[in-house]
TORKOL-4160 file (C-alpha; in steps of 0.2 Angstrom, whole numbers, padded with zeros to 4 digits, m for minus):
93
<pt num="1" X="m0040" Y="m0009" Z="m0110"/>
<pt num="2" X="m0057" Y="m0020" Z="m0112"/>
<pt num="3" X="m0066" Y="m0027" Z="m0097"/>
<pt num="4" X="m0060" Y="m0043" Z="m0100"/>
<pt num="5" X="m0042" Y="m0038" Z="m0100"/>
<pt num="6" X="m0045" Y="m0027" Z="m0085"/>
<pt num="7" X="m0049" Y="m0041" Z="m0074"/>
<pt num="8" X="m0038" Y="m0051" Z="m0079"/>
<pt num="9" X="m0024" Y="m0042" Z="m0077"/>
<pt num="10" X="m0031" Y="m0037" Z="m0057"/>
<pt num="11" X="m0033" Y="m0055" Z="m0054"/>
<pt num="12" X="m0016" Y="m0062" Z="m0063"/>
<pt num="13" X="m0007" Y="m0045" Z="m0054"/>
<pt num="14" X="m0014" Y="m0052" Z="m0038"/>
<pt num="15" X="m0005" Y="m0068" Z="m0036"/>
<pt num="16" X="0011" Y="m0062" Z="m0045"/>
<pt num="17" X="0022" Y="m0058" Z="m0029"/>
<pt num="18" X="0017" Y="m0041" Z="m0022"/>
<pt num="19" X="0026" Y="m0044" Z="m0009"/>
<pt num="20" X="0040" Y="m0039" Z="m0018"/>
<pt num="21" X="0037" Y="m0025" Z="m0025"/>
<pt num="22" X="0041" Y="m0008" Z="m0016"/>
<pt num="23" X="0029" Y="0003" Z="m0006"/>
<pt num="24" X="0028" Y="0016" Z="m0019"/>
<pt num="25" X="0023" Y="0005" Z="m0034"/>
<pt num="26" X="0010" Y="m0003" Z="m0024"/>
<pt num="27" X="0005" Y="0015" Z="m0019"/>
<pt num="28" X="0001" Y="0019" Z="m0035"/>
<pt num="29" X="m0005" Y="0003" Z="m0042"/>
<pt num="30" X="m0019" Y="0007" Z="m0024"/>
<pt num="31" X="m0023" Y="0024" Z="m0031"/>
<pt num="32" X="m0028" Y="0016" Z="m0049"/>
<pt num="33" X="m0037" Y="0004" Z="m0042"/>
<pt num="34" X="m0047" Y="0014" Z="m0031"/>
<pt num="35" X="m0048" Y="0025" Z="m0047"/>
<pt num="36" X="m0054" Y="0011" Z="m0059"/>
<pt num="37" X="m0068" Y="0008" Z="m0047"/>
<pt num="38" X="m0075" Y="0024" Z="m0042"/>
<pt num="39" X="m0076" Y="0027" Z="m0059"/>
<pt num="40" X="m0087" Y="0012" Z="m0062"/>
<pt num="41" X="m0094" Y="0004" Z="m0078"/>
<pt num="42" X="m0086" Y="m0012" Z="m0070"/>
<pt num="43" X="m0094" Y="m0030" Z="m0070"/>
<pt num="44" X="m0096" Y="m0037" Z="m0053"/>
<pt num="45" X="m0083" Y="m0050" Z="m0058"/>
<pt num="46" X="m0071" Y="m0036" Z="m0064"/>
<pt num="47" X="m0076" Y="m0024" Z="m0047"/>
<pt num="48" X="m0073" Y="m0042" Z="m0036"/>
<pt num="49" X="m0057" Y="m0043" Z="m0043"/>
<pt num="50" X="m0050" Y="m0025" Z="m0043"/>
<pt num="51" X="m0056" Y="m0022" Z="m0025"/>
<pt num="52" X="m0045" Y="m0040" Z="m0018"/>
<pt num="53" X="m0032" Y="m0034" Z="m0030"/>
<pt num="54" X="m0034" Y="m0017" Z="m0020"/>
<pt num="55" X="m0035" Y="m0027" Z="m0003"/>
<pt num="56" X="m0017" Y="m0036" Z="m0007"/>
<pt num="57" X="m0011" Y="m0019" Z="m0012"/>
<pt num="58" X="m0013" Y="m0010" Z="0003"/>
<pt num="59" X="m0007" Y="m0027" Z="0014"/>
<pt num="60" X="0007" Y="m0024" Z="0005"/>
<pt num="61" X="0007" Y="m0004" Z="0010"/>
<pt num="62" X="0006" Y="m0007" Z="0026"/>
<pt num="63" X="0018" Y="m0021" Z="0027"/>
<pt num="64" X="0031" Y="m0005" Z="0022"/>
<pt num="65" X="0025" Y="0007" Z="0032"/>
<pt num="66" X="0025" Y="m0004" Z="0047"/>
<pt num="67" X="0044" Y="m0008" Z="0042"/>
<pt num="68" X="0050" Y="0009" Z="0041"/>
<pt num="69" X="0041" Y="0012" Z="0057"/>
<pt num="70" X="0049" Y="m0001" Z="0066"/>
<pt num="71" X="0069" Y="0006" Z="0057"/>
<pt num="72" X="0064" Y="0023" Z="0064"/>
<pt num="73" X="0059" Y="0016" Z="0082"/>
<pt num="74" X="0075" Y="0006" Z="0081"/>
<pt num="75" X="0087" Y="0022" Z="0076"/>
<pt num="76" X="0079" Y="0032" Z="0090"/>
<pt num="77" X="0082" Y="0018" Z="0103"/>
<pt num="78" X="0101" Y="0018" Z="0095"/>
<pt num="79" X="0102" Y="0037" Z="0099"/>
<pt num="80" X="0098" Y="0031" Z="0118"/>
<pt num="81" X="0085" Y="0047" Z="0119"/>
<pt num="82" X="0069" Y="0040" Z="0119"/>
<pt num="83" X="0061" Y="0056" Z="0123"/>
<pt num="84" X="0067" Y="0067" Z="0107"/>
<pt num="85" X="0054" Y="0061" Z="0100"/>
<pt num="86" X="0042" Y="0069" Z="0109"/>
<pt num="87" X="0051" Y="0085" Z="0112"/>
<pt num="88" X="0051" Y="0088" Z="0094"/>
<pt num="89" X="0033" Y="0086" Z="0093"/>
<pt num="90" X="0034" Y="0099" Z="0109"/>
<pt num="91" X="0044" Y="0113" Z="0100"/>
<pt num="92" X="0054" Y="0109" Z="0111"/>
<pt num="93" X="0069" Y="0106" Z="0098"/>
């Protein structure tokens, strides 16, 4: 991939829905990105566009996590036992 292309495609990627993709494809999009940019030999044009690429990404990481969170708050409140939680943290279970 040139450099051109590079940052092109982390600029177009960046306004092409990531909200709808899924937590694990904007995982690993995340870890190439960071990859791409640790490694260097970047543009500053190219690095800008990576890293906001990277910032949507992880927006988008958190969005899931935050999601599952709340399902898993949710079940446990269900269950009516809002302290198994904490007792497996405990050993207790």
């Amino acid at each position: 991939m040139t450099a051109d292309t590079a940052a092109d495609t982390a600029a177009g990627a960046a306004g092409a829905g990531t909200a709808a993709i899924g937590y694990e494809q904007a995982r690993d999009e995340l870890v190439e990105v960071v990859r791409r940019l640790e490694a260097g030999g970047t543009t500053l044009e190219e690095a800008l566009a990576l890293w906001e690429r990277g910032e949507e990404l992880a927006r988008v990481c958190r969005h899931w996590l935050e999601g599952a969170r709340a399902r898993l708050d949710a079940a446990l409140a269900r269950e009516g036992d809002p302290g198994a939680e904490a007792g497996e943290r405990d050993g207790a279970r």
